[in-house]
C-alpha positions as a Python dict, from the first residue, in 0.01 Angstrom:
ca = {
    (1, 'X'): (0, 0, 0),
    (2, 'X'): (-96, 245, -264),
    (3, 'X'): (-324, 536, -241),
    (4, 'X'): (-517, 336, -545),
    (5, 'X'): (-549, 17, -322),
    (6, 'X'): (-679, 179, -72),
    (7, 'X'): (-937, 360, -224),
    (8, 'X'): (-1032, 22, -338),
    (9, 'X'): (-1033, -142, 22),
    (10, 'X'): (-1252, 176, 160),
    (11, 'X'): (-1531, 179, -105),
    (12, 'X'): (-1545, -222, -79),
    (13, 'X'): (-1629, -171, 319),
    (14, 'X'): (-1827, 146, 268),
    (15, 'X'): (-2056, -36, 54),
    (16, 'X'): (-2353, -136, 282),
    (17, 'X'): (-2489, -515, 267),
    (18, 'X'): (-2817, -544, 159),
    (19, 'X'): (-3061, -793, 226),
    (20, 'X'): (-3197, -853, -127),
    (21, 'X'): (-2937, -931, -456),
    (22, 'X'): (-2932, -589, -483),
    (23, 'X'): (-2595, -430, -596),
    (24, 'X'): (-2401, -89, -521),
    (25, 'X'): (-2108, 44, -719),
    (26, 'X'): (-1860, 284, -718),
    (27, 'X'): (-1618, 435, -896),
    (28, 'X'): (-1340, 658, -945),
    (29, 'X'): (-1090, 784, -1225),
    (30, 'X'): (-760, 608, -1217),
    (31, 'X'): (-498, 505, -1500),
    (32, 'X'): (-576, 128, -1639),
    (33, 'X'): (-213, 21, -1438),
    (34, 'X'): (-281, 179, -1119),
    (35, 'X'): (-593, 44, -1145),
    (36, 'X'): (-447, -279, -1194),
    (37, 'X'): (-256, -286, -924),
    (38, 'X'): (-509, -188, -722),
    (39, 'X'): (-758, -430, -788),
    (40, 'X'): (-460, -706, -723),
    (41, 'X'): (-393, -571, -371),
    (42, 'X'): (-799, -562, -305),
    (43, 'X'): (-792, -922, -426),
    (44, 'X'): (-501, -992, -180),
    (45, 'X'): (-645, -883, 129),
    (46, 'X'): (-984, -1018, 19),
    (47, 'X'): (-772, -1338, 97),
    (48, 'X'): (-1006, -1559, -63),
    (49, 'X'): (-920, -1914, -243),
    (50, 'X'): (-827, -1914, -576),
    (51, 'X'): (-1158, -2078, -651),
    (52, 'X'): (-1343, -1811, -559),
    (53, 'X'): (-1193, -1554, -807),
    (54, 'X'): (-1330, -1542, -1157),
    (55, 'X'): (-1136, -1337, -1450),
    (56, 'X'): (-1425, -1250, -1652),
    (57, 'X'): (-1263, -1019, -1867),
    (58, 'X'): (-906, -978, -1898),
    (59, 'X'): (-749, -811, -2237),
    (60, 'X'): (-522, -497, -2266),
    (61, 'X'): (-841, -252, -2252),
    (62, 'X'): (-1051, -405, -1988),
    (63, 'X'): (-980, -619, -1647),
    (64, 'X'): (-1325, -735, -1515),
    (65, 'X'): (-1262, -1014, -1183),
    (66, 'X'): (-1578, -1142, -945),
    (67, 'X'): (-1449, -1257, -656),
    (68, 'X'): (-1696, -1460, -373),
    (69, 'X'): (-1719, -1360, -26),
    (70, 'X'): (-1893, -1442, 238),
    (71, 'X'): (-2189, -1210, 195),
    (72, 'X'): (-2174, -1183, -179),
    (73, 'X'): (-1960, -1099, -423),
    (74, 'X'): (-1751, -821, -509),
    (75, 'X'): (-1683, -699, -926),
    (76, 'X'): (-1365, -471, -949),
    (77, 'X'): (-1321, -352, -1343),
    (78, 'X'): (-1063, -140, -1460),
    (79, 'X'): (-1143, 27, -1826),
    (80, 'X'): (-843, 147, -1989),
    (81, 'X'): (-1015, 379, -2265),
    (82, 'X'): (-1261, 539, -1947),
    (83, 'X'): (-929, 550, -1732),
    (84, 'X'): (-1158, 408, -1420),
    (85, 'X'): (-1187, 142, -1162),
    (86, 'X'): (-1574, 38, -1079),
    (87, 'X'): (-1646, -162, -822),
    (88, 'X'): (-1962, -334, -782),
    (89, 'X'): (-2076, -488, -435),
    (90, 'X'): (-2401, -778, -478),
    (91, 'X'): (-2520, -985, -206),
    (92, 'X'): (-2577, -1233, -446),
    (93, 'X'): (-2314, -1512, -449),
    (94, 'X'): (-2262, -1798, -625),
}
């Protein structure tokens, strides 16, 4: 696992739940490909269905995926002009 990967697995479980559709993000500077790559691996041990994982955005500047969990959802983007992974945390699901 990458060091990119698992900043992306710690800030997705340091995020607190919240009762309310609120949302918390994070983020952190990263190269668009590392980035990437780290929002795949996230995605893998998310080990969610395929159904539950939505490319929003996907060109050669900007990856944006929602994928469903069981208390929410969880946004990873990667910007390649900003060189940074966000992630977003909501307790609002589908």
């Amino acid at each position: 696992m990458n060091k990119g990967s698992i900043f992306a697995a710690l800030a997705i479980m340091a995020i607190p739940a919240v009762a309310s559709a609120a949302a918390e993000s994070s983020s952190v500077s990263m190269s668009f490909e590392k980035c990437q790559a780290a929002q795949a691996n996230t995605i893998a041990q998310l080990n969610v269905p395929p159904g539950d994982i939505v490319h929003i955005v996907n060109t050669s500047a900007m990856t944006m995926t929602r994928v469903y969990v069981a208390d929410g959802s969880v946004i990873i983007t990667c910007s390649a002009p900003d060189n940074k992974m966000v992630i977003t945390k909501s307790s609002e699901g589908r």
